[in-house]
Structures are given as structure tokens and as C-alpha cells.
C-alpha positions as CSV (number, residue, x, y, z in Angstrom):
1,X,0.0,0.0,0.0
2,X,1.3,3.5,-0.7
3,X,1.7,6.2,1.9
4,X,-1.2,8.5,1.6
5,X,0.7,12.5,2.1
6,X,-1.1,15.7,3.5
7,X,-1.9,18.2,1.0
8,X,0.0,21.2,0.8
9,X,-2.5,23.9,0.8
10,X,-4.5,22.3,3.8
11,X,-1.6,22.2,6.3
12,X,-1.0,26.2,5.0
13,X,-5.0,26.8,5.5
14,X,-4.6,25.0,9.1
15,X,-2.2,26.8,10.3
16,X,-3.9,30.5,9.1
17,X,-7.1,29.7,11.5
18,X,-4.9,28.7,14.2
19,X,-2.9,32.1,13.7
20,X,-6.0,33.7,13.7
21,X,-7.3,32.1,16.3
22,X,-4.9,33.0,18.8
23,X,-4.5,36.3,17.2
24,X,-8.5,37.1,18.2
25,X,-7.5,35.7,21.8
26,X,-4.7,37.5,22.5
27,X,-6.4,41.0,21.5
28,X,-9.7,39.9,23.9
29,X,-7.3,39.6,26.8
30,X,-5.4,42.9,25.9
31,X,-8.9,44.8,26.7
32,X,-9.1,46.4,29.9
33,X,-12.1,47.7,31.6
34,X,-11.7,51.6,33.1
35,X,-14.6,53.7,35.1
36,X,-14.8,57.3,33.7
37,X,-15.9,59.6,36.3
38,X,-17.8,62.6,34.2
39,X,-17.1,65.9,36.0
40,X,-19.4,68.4,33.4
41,X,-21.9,66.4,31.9
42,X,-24.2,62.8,32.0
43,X,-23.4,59.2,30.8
44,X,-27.0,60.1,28.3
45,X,-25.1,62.8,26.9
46,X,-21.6,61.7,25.6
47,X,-22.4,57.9,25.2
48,X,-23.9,58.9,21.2
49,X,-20.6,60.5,20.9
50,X,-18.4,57.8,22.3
51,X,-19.9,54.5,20.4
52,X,-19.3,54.9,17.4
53,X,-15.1,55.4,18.4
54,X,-15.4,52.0,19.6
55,X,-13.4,49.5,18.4
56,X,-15.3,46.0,17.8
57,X,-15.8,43.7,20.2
58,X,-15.6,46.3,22.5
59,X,-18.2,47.3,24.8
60,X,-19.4,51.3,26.8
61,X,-22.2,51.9,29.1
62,X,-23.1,54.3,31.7
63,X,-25.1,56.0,34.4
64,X,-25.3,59.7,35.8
65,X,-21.7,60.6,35.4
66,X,-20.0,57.1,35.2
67,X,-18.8,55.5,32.3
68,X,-17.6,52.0,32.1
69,X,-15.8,51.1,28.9
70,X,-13.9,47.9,27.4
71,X,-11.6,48.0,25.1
72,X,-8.3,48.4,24.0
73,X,-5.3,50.8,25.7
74,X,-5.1,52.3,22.2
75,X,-9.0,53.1,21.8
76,X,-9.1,54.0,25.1
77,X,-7.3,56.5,24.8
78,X,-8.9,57.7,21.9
79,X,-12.1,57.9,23.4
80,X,-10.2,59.7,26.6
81,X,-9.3,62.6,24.0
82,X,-12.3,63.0,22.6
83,X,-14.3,63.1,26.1
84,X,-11.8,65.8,27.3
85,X,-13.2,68.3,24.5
86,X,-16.7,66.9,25.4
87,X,-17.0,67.4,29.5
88,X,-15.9,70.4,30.3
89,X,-17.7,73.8,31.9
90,X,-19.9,75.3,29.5
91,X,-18.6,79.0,28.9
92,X,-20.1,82.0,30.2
93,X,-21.5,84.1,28.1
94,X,-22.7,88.5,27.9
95,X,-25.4,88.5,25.5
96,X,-26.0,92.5,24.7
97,X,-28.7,93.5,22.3
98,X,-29.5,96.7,21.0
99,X,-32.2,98.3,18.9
100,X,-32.5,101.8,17.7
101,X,-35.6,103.3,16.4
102,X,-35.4,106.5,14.7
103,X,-38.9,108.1,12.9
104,X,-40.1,111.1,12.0
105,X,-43.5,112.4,10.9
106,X,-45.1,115.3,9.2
107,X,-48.9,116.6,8.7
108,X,-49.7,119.3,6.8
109,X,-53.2,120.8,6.9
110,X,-54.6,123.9,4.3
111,X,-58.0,124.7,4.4
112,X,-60.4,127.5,3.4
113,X,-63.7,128.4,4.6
114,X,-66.5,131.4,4.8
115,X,-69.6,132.6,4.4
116,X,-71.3,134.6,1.4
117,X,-74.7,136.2,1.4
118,X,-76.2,137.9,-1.3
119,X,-80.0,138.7,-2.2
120,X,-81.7,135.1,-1.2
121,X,-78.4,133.3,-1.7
122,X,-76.5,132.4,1.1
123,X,-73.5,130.2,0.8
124,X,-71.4,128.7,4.1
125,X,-67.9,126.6,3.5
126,X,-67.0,125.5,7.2
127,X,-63.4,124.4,8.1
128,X,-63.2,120.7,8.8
129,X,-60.1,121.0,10.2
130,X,-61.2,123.6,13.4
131,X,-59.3,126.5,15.0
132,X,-55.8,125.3,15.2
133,X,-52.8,126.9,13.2
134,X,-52.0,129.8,11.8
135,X,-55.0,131.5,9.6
136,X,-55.4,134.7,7.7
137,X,-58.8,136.0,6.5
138,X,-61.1,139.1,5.5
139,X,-64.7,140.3,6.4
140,X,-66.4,143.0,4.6
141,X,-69.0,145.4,5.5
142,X,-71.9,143.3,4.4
143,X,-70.8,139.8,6.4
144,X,-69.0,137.9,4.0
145,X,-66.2,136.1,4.9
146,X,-63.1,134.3,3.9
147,X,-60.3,132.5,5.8
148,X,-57.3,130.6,5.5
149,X,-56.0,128.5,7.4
150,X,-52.1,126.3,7.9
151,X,-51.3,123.7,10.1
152,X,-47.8,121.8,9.8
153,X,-47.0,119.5,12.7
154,X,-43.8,117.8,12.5
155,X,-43.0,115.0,15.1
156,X,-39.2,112.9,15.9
157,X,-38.4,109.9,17.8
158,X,-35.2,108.7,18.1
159,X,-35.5,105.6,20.5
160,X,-31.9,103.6,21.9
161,X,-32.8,100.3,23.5
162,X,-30.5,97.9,25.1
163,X,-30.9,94.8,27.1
164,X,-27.8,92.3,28.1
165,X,-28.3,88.8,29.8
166,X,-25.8,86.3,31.3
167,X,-26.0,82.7,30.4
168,X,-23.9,79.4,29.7
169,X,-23.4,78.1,26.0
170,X,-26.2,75.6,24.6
171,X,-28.7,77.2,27.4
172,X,-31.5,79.5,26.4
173,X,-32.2,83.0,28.2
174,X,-35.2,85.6,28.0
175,X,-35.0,88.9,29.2
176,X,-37.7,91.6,28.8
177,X,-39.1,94.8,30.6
178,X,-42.1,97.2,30.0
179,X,-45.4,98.3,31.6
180,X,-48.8,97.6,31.6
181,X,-50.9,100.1,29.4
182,X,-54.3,100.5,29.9
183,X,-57.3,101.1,27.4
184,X,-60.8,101.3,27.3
185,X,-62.6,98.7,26.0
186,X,-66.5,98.3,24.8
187,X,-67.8,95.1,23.7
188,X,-70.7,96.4,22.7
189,X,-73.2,95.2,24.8
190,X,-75.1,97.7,27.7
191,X,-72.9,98.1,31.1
192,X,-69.9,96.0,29.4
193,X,-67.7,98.8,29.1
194,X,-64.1,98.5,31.4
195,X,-60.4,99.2,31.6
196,X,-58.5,96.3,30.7
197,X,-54.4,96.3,30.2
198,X,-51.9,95.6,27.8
199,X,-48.1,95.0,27.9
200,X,-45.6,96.9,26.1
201,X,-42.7,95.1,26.5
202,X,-39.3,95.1,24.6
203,X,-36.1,92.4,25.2
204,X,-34.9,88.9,23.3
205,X,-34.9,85.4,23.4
206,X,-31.3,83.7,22.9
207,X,-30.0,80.7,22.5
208,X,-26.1,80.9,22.1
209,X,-23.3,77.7,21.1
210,X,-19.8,78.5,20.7
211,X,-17.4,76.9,18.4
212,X,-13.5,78.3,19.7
213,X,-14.0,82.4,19.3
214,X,-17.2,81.9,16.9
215,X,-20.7,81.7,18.3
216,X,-24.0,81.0,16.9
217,X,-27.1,82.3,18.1
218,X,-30.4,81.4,17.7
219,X,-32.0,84.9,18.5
220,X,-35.5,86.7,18.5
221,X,-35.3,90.4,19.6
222,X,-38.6,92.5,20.1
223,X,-39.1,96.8,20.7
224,X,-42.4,97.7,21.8
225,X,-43.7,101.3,22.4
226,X,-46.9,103.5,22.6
227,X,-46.8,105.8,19.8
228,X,-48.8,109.3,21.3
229,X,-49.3,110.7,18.3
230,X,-51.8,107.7,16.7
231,X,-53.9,107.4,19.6
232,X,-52.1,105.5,21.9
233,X,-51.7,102.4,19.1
234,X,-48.6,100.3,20.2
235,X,-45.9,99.7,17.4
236,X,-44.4,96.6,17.7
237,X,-40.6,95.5,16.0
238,X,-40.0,91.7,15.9
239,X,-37.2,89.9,14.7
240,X,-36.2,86.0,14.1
241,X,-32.9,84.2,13.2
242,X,-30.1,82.1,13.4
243,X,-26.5,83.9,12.9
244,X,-23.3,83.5,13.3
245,X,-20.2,85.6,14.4
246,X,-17.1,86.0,16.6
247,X,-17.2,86.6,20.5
248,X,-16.4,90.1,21.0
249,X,-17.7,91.9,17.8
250,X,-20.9,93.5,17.3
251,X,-23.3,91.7,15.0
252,X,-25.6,93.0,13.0
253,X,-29.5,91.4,13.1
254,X,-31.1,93.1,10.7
255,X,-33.5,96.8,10.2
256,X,-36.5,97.8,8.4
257,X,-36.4,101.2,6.6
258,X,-40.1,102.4,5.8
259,X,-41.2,105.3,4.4
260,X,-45.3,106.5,4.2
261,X,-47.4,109.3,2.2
262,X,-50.7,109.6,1.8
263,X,-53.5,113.0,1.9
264,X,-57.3,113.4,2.3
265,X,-59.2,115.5,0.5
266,X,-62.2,117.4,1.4
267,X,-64.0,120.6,-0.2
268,X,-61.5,123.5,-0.1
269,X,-59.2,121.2,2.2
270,X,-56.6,118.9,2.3
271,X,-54.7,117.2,4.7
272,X,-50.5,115.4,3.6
273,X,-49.1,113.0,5.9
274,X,-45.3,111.8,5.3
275,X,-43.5,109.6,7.4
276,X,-40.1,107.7,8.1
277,X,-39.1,105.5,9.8
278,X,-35.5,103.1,10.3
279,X,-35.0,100.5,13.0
280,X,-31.9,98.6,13.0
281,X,-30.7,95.8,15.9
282,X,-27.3,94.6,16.6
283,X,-25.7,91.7,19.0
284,X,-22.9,91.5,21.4
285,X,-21.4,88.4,22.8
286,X,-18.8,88.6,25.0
287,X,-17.2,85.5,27.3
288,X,-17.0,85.9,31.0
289,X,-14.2,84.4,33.5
């Protein structure tokens, strides 16, 4: 009988999975278990960070501000760099906004009125504007009259607002201040009339994130005031966005430039309106110690 011989490529395919083999042994027992105590933040927070740095085979879990993590020296400390930039004290942050309001207004009145008599004809043109400004007129013997009269009434506002809050990065602040207005109100029905209030506020709502000297804000600044010269209306400014700058430096959130003209007409009268008006907002973030 002949002597039957190993193949070859068997004994080198053999001796691969045993390599292999204890290859995949020797890296399970070179993974060490370590306890990470958190100092800044939770286990819920940085564990979505930290798994997918793992290594396979390994293993991270957590509660509160523990972690427990398997694995390698060499992924560990890989994961121990990364959680350094992770936990640590969110910055302090200035938040400054301010918002500038400056309007101006201008009504022009020009009327004439007077009377005229003559025979059986008798003919009146009364002034729907009334007694104010200046007038100029003439009156004859017989009672006929003429008058002219101007009124120009020119109005400025120039409003500076600014509000500043202190909070930590990623945490979001509101600030406001105001005062309670009231009004009269009539709902039409008998003995329903009252005095009810309304707030006039004016402040922001931020939510800041910094990124080394750059920050991003997620920011809605509002003005409020009662305007005297429309009946007490309240004019309201209101901004939102999301913008991004560097700490330090004044950033710009935006304006509205508006511009109005309009004039009613009545029988020997007339009455021009023009008015402008520019609001701008800017943003200040400065870091505290």
C-alpha cells in the first residue's frame, strides 16, 4: 500500500485559523475595563458620541456621570481625547442687544372756509379741520367772509434700546421689561364697558453655542412702544434668526427702513401725511471668567 501524504494547501489553511485564532484571543485579553468619572456632563449625553469610536468587540455603558468602557489601551485613549473636548464647563456668556428706532412724521393741513350772502343766496364753507394753526382771512362790511387756514405739525423719535443677559453656551435666556398700558374697552353690549391692560414690552430670546471664538445664536429680539401721536396704538418691532459671528464683535441682526405718504381730501381742504421711519438691531457676545 502507498503512503497516503497531507496536501500542501491544507496544512498552510490549518495553520492561518490557528494564527488567527490566537491572534482574536490575545487581542480579547489585551482589553481592559476603566470607570470614567464625568465631571461636566451625563453618561446620556456623551455615550452617542463615544460609540461609534469604539473598536469591535468592544463594549461602553453608563449612568449619571459614570462610564464604564472595554476596550483596548489604544482606543481608550482615543475615546479619553475625545471626552476631554466633550466634559468640560460650559462657557459664560454676555449677551447685549441693542435696537435703535429713529422716525419722523409730518402733517400738513390747508384749508379755506367762509360765508357769502347775497340777495336770497346764502352760501357757508365751514373748516373741517377747526381753530388750530395759523389763519389769515377778511370780512367786509356786508358779512362775507373768507379764511385761510395752515397747520404743519412735525413729530421725531429717536428711540436707543438695550438689554444684556448672562448665560452658559447651549442654554437658552429671555430677558424683557415694559409696563402695563391700559385702554378702554366696549364690547358692545349695555354696562360691558371696562379698563382692561396691555403689555408693552421690549427684550430677546437667545440661544447661544460657541465653536472656539465663533458663536451661533439662535435669536428673536422685540421693541415695543406707545406711539402718542396715533392714539395711543402700540408699534411693535420683531425679529427672528439664526446667525453666526465672533465673541467680541458686534453683529448685526437686521433693520426695516419704511417710508409713508398719503393725503385726504375734502371741499376746499386737504390734509399730507409723510413719514419715516429706520429700525436697526445689533448683537454682542462677550465670554466671562
Amino acid at each position: 500500500m502507498g503512503t497516503r501524504r497531507n496536501r500542501p494547501e491544507l496544512s498552510s489553511l490549518a495553520y492561518l485559523i490557528v494564527a488567527a485564532w490566537f491572534a482574536t484571543a490575545a487581542a480579547a485579553d489585551d482589553r481592559i475595563l476603566e470607570i470614567i468619572q464625568l465631571h461636566n456632563t451625563s453618561a446620556a449625553d456623551v455615550l452617542p458620541v463615544l460609540e461609534p469610536l469604539l473598536e469591535p468587540g468592544s463594549s461602553i455603558s453608563g449612568a449619571n456621570d459614570k462610564l464604564i468602557i472595554k476596550t483596548t489601551p489604544a482606543n481608550l485613549t482615543d475615546i479619553q481625547t475625545v471626552l476631554a473636548a466633550i466634559d468640560r464647563a460650559p462657557r459664560r456668556l454676555r449677551i447685549t442687544v441693542r435696537q435703535n428706532v429713529d422716525a419722523a412724521s409730518l402733517i400738513r393741513e390747508d384749508a379755506v372756509s367762509g360765508r357769502f350772502d347775497s340777495g336770497d343766496f346764502r352760501g357757508r364753507v365751514p373748516d373741517p379741520g377747526g381753530r388750530y394753526g395759523a389763519s389769515v382771512g377778511y370780512r367786509d362790511d356786508n358779512g362775507n367772509a373768507v379764511r385761510y387756514r395752515t397747520l404743519s405739525t412735525r413729530s421725531t423719535n429717536d428711540s436707543k434700546n438695550a438689554h444684556f443677559v448672562t448665560t452658559l453656551e447651549g442654554t437658552p435666556a429671555l430677558i424683557q421689561t415694559g409696563q402695563a398700558i391700559p385702554y378702554l374697552y366696549d364690547s358692545g353690549f349695555y354696562g360691558s364697558a371696562g379698563i382692561d391692560y396691555r403689555d408693552v414690552t421690549s427684550g430677546f430670546y437667545v440661544t447661544p453655542r460657541t465653536n472656539g471664538n465663533n458663536v451661533t445664536l439662535e435669536i428673536a429680539p422685540q421693541l415695543e412702544h406707545v406711539d402718542p401721536l396715533d392714539g395711543g396704538a402700540i408699534n411693535t418691532r420683531y425679529a427672528q434668526t439664526t446667525l453666526s459671528g465672533r465673541l467680541g464683535e458686534w453683529i448685526p441682526l437686521g433693520g426695516v427702513n419704511e417710508a409713508a405718504s398719503g393725503s385726504d381730501s375734502e371741499l376746499l381742504a386737504q390734509t399730507r401725511r409723510h413719514g419715516t421711519e429706520n429700525y436697526n438691531a445689533w448683537v454682542l457676545v462677550e465670554e466671562l471668567p
